[in-house]
N, C-alpha and C positions, 0 to 999 in steps of 0.2 A: 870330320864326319858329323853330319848334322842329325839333331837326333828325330825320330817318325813323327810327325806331329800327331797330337792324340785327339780322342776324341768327345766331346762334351758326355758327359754322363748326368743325364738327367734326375732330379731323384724323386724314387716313388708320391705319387700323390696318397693321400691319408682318405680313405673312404667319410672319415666324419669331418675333414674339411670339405670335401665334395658335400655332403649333405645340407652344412651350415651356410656353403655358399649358396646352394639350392633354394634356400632358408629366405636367408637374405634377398633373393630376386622374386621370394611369391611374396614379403612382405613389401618391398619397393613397390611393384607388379598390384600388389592393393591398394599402396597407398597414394598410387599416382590415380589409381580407379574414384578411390575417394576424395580426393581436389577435383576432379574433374566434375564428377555425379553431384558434388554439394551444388556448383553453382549452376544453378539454374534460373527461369523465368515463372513470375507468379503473376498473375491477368485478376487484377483488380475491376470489379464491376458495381454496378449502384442502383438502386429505384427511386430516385427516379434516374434514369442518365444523363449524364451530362454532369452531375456533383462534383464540387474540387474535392482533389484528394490532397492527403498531407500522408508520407509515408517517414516515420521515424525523424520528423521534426524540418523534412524535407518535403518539398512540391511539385512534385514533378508533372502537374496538370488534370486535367477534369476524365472522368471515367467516359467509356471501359480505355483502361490503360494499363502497359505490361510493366511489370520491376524487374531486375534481374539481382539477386542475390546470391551469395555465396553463406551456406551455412554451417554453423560452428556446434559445439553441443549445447543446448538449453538455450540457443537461441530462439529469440520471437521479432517480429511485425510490430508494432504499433500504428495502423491505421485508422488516421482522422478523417472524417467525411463530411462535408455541410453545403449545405443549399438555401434559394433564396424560398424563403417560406415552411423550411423545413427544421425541426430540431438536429441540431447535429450530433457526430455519435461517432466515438474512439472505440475500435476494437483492438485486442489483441489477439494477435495470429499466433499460434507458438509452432515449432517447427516438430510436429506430430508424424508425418507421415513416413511410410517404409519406404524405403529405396526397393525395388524387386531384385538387382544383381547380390546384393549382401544374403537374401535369402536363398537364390542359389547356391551361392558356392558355398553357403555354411553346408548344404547337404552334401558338400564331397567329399567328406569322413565315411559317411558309408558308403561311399565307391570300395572303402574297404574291403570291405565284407564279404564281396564276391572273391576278392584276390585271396583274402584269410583262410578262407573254408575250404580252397584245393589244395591248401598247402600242410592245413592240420588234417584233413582225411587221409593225403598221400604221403605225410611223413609220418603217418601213426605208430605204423609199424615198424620204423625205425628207432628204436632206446626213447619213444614219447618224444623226439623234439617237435612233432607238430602239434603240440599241444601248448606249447612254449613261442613257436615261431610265429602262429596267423594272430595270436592276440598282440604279439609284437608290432607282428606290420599293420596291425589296424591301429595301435596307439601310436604308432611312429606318422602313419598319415592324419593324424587327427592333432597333432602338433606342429604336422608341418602346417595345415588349413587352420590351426588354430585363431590366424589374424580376420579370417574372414567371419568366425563367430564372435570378436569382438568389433568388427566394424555392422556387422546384425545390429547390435544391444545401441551404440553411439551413434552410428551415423544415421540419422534425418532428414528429412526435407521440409519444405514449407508445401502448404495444399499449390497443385497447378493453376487453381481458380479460389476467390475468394469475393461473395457477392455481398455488401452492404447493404441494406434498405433501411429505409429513413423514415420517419413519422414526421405527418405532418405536425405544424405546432396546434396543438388543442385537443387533440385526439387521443391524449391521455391526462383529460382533467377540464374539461371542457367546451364549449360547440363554437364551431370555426363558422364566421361568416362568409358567406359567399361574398368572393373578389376582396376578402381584407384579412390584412396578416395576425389580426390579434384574435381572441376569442373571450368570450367571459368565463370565469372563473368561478366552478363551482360551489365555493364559501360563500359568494355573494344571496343577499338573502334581500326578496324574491326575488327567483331566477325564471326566465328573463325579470328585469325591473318593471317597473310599472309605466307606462305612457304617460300618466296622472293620477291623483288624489283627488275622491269624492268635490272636498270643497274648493278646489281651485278654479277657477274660472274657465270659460269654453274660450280661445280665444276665437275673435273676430273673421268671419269669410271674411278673406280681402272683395276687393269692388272689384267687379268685373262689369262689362257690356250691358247695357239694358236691354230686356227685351223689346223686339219690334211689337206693336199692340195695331187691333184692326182700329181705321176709321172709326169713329164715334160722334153722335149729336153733343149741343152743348148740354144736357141732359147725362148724357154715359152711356146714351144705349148707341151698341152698334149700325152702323149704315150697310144694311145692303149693297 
């Protein structure tokens, strides 16, 4: 006689590994959000246009031009800019700006607050546990979103847009010639210089054409 075959008994799941595995897929669930949202595109622009660019010791060609970056915490840009005729000019970008999804969902701790307050009104009159229970489930949901108020405070962006402008060379320390790359230099003493000195000599018209003269007697006077 063979004996009944049985059959699996499964056994209870534990409400606080349910919770922690919950746990676990909104911080995954964030932090695939945050690789994703860091790398983005930054559109490098210049006055004049057309300037080569050098971004972090690399050149990827003359403005307006896109970069694509992935950003990290306390990262920054390094962008070199130069042109013909222009001073050139290194800024640093740092990765300043808010991301908008972090700011959302860090507000969905008080999603709470509507669940909390039907729960402490309508168990009041039951031995006070709703007094005990809505500040629970507001703490409880405020740890489980907990990763999205620290991807708030950390995570960054670099600006969408980032405009360079250039000086030209002279224009801080001097007056730029028309059609010429240098300028004079304001220590120079007299500024402009002088064309000449009192006693130096005029020099010579060169010789040019004579002029045509009317007919004349051997005399000098004119002939009708």
């Amino acid at each position: 006689m063979q004996p009944a075959p049985g059959r699996a008994i499964t056994p209870p799941v534990s409400s606080v590994a349910v919770a922690l595995r919950g746990c676990l897929m909104l911080v995954a669930v964030v932090f695939g959000l945050g690789l994703t949202g860091c790398a983005h595109a930054v559109r490098i622009e210049t006055s004049p246009v057309g300037a080569r660019v050098s971004v972090d010791g690399e050149t990827p060609g003359k403005a307006p031009l896109v970069v694509r970056r992935t950003v990290f915490v306390g990262d920054q840009l390094r962008v070199a800019v130069d042109a013909e005729g222009y001073e050139p000019q290194t800024v640093i970008v740092p990765a300043s700006e808010w991301y908008p999804w972090p700011g959302l969902l860090a507000c969905t701790p008080a999603l709470g607050v509507p669940i909390a307050a039907p729960f402490a009104i309508g168990l009041l009159p039951f031995c006070g546990a709703g007094l005990f229970v809505g500040p629970a489930i507001a703490v409880g949901w405020a740890v489980v979103t907990s990763p999205t108020l620290l991807s708030l405070g950390l995570v960054r962006k670099f600006p969408d847009r980032v405009v360079v402008r250039l000086r030209r060379r002279g224009e801080d320390g001097g007056v730029v010639l028309p059609g010429e790359l240098f300028y004079v230099p304001d220590d120079q003493t007299p500024n402009p210089p002088p064309l000449g000195g009192p006693d130096e000599p005029v020099p010579p018209t060169p010789p040019g054409p004579r002029p045509l003269m009317p007919p004349s007697d051997s005399a000098g006077n004119p002939v009708p």
